[in-house]
C-alpha positions as a Markdown table, in Angstrom:
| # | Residue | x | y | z |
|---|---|---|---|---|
| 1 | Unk | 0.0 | 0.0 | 0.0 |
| 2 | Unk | 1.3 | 3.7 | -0.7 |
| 3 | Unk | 2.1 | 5.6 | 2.1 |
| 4 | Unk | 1.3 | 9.4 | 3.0 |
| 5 | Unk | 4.8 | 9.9 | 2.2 |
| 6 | Unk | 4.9 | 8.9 | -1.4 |
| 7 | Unk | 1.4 | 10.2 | -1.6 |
| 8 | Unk | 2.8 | 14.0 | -1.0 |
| 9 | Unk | 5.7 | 12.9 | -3.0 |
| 10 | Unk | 3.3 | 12.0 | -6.5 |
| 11 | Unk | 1.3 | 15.0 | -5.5 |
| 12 | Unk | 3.7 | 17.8 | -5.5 |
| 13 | Unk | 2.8 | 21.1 | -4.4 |
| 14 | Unk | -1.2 | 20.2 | -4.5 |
| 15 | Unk | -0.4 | 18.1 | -0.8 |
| 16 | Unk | 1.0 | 21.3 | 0.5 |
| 17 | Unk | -0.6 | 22.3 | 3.7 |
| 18 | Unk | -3.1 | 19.1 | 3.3 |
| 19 | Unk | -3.0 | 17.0 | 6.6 |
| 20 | Unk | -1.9 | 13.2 | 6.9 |
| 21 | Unk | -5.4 | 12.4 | 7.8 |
| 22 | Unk | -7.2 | 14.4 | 4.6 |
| 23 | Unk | -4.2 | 12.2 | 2.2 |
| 24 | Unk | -4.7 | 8.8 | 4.2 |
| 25 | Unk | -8.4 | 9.2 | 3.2 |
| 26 | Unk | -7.9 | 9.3 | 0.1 |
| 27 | Unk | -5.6 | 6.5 | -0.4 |
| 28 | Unk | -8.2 | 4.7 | 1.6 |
| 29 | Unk | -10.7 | 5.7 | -0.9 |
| 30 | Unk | -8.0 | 4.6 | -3.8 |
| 31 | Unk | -7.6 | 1.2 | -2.2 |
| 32 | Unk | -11.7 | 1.0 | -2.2 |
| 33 | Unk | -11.3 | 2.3 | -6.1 |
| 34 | Unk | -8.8 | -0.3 | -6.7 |
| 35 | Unk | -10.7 | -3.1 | -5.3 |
| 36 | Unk | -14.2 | -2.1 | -7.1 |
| 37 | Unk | -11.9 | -2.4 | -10.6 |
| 38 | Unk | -10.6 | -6.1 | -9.7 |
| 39 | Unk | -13.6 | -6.9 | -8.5 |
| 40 | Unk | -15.4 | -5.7 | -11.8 |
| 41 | Unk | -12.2 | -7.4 | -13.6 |
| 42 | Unk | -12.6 | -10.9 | -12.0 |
| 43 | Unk | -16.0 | -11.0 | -11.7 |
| 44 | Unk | -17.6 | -9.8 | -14.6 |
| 45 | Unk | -19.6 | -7.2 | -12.5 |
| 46 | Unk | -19.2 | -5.0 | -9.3 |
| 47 | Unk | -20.1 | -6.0 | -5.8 |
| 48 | Unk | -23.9 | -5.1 | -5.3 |
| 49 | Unk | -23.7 | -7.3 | -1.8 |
| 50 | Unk | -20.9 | -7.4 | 0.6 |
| 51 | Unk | -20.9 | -11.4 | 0.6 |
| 52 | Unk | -17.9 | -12.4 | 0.0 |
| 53 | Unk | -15.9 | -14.1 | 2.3 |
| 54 | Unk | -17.8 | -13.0 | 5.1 |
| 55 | Unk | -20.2 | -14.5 | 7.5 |
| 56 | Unk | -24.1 | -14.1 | 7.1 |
| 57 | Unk | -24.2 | -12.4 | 10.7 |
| 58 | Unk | -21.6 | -9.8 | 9.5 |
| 59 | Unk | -23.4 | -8.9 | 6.0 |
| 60 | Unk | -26.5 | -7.7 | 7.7 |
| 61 | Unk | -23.8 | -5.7 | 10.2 |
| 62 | Unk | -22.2 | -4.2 | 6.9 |
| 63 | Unk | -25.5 | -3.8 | 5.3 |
| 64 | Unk | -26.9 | -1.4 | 7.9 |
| 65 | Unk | -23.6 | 0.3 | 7.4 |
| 66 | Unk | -24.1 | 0.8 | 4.5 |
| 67 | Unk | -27.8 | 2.0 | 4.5 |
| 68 | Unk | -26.6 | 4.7 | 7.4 |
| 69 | Unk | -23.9 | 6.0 | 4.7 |
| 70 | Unk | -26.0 | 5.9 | 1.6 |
| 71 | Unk | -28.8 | 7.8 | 3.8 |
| 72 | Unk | -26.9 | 10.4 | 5.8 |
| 73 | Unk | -24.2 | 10.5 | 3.6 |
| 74 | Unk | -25.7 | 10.8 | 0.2 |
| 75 | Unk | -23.5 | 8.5 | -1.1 |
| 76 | Unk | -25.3 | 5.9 | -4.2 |
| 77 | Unk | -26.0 | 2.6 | -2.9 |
| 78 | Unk | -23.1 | 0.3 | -4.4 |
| 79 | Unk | -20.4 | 2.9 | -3.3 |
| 80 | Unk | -21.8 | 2.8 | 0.5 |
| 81 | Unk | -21.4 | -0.7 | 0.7 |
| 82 | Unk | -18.2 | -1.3 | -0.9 |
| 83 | Unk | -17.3 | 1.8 | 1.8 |
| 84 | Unk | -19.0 | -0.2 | 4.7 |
| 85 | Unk | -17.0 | -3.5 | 3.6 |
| 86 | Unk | -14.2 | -1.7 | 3.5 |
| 87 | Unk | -14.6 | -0.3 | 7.3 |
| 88 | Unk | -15.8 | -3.1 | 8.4 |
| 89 | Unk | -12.8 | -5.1 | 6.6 |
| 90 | Unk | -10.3 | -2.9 | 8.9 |
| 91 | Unk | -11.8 | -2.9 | 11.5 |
| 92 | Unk | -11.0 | -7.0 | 11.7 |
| 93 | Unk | -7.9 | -6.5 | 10.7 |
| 94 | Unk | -7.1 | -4.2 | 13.5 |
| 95 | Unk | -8.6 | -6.8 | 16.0 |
């Protein structure tokens, strides 16, 4: 994964005066870009569920996620839940 460094590095002067957290938040949304493309790639077509490789408890956890972001965010449908995998995907990984 690319770190903030090389992030500000590849940006140039545009990541001047742009905090860590602002540029790790949009590698994390690069990563979530990255994975919808492979996904699309390898599959044939993008992830409409968050299924995969999870269990059934934990989709309807990520699903509810992912109707709180579409809702308050305003984000479309299939980008909140690839966002709420994607949380929910750290937040294992951190545990």
């Amino acid at each position: 994964m690319m770190t903030v460094d090389t992030c500000r590095r590849l940006l140039g002067p545009a990541a001047h005066g742009v905090p860590d957290s602002q540029l790790e938040e949009l590698l994390d949304g690069f990563t979530e870009l990255a994975q919808f493309v492979v996904d699309t790639f390898v599959d044939g077509e993008p992830a409409r569920t968050p299924g995969r490789g999870i269990a059934e408890d934990d989709v309807v956890q990520v699903q509810e996620r992912a109707a709180i972001l579409e809702f308050d965010a305003g984000l479309p449908r299939e980008v909140a839940t690839r966002k709420a995998l994607a949380q929910f995907k750290k937040s294992r990984q951190a545990n």
